[in-house]
C-alpha positions as CSV (number, residue, x, y, z in Angstrom):
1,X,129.7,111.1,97.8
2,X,129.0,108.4,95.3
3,X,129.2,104.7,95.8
4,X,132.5,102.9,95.1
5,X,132.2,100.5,91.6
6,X,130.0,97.7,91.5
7,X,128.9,94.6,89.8
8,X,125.3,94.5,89.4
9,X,123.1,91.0,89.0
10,X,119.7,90.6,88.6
11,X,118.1,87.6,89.2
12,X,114.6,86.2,88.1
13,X,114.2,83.3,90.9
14,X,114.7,83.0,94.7
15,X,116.7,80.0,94.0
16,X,119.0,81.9,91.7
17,X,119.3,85.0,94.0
18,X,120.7,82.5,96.4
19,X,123.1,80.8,94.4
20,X,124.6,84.2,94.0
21,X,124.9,85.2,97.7
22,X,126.4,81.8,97.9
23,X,129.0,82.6,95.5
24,X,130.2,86.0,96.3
25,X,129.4,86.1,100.1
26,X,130.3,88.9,102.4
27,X,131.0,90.5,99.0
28,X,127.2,90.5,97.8
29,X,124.6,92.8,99.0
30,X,121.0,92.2,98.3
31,X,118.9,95.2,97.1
32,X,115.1,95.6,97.0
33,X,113.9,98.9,98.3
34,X,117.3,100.8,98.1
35,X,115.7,103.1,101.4
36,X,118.8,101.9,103.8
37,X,121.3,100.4,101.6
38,X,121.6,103.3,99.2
39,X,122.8,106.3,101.7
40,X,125.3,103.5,103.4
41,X,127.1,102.8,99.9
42,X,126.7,106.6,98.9
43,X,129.0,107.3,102.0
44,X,130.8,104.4,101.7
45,X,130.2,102.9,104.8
46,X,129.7,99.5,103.0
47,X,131.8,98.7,99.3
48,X,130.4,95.5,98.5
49,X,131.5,94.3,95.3
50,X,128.6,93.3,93.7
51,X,124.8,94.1,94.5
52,X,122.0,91.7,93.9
53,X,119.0,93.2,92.6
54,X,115.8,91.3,94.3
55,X,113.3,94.1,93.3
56,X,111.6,92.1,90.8
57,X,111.0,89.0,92.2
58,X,107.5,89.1,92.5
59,X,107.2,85.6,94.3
60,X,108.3,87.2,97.5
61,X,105.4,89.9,97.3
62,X,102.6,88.7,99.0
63,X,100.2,89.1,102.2
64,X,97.9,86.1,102.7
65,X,96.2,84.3,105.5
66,X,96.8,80.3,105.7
67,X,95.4,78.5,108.7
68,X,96.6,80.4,112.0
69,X,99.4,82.5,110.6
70,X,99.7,85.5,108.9
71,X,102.2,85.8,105.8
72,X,103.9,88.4,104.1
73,X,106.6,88.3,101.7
74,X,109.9,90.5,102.2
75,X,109.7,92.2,99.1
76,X,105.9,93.2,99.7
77,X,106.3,97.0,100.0
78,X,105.6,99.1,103.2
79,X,102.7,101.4,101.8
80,X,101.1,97.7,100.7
81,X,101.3,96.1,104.0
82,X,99.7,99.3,105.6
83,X,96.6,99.5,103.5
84,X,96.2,96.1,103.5
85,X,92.1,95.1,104.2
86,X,93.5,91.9,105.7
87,X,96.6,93.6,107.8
88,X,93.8,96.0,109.7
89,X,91.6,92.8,110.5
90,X,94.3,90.0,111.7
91,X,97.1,92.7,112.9
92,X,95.7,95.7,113.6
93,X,98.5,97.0,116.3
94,X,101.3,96.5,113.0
95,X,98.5,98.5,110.5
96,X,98.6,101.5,113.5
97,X,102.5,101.0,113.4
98,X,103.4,101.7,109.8
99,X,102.1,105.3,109.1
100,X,105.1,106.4,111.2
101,X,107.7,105.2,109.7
102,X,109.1,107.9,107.3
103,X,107.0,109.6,104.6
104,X,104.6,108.4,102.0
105,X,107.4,108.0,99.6
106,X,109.4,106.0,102.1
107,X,106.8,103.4,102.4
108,X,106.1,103.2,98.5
109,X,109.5,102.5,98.3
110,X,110.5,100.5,101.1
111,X,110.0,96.9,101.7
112,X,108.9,94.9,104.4
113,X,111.4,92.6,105.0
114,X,114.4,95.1,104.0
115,X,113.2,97.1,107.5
116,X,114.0,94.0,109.3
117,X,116.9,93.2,108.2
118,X,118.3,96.5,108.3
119,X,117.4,96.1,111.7
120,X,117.7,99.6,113.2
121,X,116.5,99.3,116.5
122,X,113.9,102.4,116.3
123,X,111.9,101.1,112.9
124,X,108.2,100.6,114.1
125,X,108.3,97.0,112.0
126,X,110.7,95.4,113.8
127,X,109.4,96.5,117.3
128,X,105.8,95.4,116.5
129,X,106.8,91.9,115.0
130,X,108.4,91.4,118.4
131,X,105.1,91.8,120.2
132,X,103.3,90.0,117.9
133,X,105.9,87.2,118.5
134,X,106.2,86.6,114.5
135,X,108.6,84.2,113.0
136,X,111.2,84.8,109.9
137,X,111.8,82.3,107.1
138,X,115.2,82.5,106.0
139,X,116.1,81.1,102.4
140,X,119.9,79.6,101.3
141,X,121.0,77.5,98.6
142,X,121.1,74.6,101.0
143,X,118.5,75.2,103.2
144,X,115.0,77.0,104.9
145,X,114.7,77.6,108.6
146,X,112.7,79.2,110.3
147,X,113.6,82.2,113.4
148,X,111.6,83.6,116.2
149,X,111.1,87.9,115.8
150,X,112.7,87.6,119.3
151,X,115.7,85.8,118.5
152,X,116.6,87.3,114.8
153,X,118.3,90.7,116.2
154,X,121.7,90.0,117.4
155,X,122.4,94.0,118.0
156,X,122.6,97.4,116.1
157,X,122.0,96.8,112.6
158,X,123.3,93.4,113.0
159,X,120.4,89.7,112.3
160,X,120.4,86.6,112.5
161,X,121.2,86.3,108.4
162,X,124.0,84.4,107.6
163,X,126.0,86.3,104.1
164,X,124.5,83.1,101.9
165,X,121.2,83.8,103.7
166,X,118.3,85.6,102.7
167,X,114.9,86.7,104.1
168,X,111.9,85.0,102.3
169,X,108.7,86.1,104.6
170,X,107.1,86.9,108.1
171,X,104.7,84.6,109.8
172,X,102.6,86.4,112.6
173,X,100.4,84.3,114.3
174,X,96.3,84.7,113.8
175,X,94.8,82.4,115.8
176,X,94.4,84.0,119.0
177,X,94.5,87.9,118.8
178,X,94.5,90.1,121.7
179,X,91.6,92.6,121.3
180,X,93.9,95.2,122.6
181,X,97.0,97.1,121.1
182,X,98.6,100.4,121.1
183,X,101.5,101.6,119.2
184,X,102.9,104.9,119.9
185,X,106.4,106.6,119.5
186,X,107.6,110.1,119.7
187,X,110.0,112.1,117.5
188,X,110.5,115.6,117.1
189,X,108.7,115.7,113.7
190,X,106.9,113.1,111.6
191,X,109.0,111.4,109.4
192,X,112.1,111.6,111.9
193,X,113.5,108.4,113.6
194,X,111.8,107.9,117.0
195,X,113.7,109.1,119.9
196,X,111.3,106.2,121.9
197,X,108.5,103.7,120.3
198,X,106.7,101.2,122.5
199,X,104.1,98.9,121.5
200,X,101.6,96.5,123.2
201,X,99.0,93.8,122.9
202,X,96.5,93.1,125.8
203,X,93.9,90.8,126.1
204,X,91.3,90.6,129.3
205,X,89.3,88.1,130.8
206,X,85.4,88.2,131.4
207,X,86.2,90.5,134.9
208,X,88.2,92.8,133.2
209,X,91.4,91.7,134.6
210,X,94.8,91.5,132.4
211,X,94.7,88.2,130.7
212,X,98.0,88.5,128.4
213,X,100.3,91.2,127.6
214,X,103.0,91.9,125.5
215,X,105.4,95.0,125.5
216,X,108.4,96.3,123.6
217,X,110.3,99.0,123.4
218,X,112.3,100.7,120.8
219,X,115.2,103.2,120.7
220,X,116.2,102.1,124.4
221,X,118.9,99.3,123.4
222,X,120.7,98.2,120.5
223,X,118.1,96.0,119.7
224,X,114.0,96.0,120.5
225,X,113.0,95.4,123.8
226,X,110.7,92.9,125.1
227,X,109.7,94.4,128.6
228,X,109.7,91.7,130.5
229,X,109.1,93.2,134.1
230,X,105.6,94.7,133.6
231,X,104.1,91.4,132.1
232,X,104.8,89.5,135.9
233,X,103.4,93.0,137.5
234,X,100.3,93.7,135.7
235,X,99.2,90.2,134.8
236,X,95.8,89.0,136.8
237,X,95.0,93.3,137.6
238,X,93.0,95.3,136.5
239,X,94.6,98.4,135.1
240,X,94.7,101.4,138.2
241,X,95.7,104.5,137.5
242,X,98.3,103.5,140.0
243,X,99.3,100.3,138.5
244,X,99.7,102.3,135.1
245,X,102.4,104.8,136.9
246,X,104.1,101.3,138.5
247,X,104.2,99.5,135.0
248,X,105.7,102.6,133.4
249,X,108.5,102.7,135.9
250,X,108.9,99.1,135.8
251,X,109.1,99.1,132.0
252,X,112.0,101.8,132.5
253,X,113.9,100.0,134.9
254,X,114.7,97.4,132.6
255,X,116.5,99.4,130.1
256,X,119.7,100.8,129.8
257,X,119.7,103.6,127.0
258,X,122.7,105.4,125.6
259,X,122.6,109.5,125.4
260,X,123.7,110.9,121.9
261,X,123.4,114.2,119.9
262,X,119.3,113.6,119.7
263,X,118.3,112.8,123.4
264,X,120.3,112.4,126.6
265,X,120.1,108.6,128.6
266,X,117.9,110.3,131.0
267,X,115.5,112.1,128.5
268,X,115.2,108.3,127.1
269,X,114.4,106.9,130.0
270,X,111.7,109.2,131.0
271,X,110.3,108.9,127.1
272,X,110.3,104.9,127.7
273,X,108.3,105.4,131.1
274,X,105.7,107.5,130.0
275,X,105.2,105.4,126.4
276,X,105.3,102.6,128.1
277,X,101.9,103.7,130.3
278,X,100.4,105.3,127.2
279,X,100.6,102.1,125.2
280,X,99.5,100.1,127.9
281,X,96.4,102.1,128.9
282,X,95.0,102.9,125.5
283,X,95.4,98.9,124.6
284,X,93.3,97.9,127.9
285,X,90.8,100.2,127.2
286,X,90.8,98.9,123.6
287,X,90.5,95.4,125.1
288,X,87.9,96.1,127.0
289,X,85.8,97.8,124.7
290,X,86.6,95.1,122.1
291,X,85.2,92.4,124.9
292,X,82.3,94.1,125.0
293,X,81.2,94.3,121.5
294,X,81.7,90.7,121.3
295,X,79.3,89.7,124.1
């Protein structure tokens, strides 16, 4: 199929992007990337009336480094974010996280922001924001605010973002990173959505016990998952094989997945337990191999 008829606008400023959603509302889609948007209007799942083209507003394209926080722009393209120098230094567990999502091309293509707002609840950006606990800066006509990672996903394919409301940059905090982080997801060949994605930052103290830890999981709800359960388990240990097999249970037990035509409720469940120990144990080890080298 082919998209339904369109207006098409252009706009050279943030400021003038804005006043546009303002004007046409539910009616106006924003369009950067084109890598979720496109195939929706092709089937007609969504006939906006006009589409707003943000592709060339190179003010939003940026990854920098000021004070504490980590910035990058939501039209800075996927491929750009995962070869970024400074990415790999300050956020290493989101630079392991984006050579799974779709192909080369994808990530040429695609932007940054326009995976979180799509907000499918399996994309590796979205899950590893959430673990990083990073923060959103939305943009109106009227107004900027700013949303935690954990709060922006309301459920499938549905944010935070308001119709008059647009997504200006990510903020991931620098200041204290955890020396260990895993991301890991399984699907049934590369390039495919993940059937189950979990990721993890871990940080231990001088005796090698489990300082801080962060876990989420994807493809288990309608939104990411922050697995609660396993941080009040694991925190203060030091990580036992039997501990491991406990937190991967425990990170299962606080799910609820859905079967469909892909993988069954119980096939999810068991992908979610044994991801959830896989991340875990390959970012201890990190973090204690990275506390280590640093002494």
């Amino acid at each position: 199929m082919k998209p339904a008829a369109f207006d098409y606008l252009r706009p050279s400023t943030v400021e003038e992007a804005c006043q546009y959603l303002q004007e046409y509302g539910e009616e106006g889609k924003l369009i950067a990337g084109g890598q979720s948007l496109v195939p929706i209007l092709n089937m007609r799942l969504s006939t906006p009336e006009c589409l707003i083209d943000i592709s060339g507003l190179e003010e939003l394209k940026y990854i920098r480094e000021e004070g504490d926080w980590l910035h990058i722009g939501a039209l800075t393209r996927q491929r750009d974010v995962e070869r970024s120098a400074l990415v790999r230094e300050k956020t290493p567990l989101l630079a392991e996280a984006l050579p799974y999502i779709g192909h080369m091309q994808t990530r040429n293509r695609g932007t940054f922001g326009g995976s979180l707002v799509h907000a499918d609840p399996t994309a590796e950006i979205p899950l590893s924001l959430l673990a990083l606990q990073a923060a959103v800066v939305i943009q109106s006509a009227e107004e900027t605010r700013e949303v935690n990672v954990e709060d922006f996903f309301i459920t499938y394919l549905t944010t935070d973002l308001m119709p008059n409301e647009m997504l200006r940059e990510v903020k991931i905090p620098t200041g204290s990173i955890p020396k260990g982080y895993s991301f890991q997801e399984y699907s049934r060949k590369h390039g495919d959505f993940a059937l189950v994605a979990a990721a993890c930052v871990l940080d231990v103290d001088e005796q090698e016990r489990i300082a801080s830890v962060r876990l989420t999981l994807g493809g288990v709800d309608a939104v990411p998952v922050l697995a609660r359960e396993v941080e009040g388990l694991i925190l203060g240990e030091k990580l036992t094989d039997s501990l491991l097999l406990e937190a991967g249970r425990a990170a299962a037990a606080d799910i609820d997945p859905e079967g469909d035509l892909h993988a069954s409720r119980e096939y999810r469940l068991h992908l979610a337990q044994v991801f959830a120990a896989r991340v875990l144990e390959t970012a201890y080890h990190r973090a204690v191999l990275g506390k280590g080298s640093a002494t």
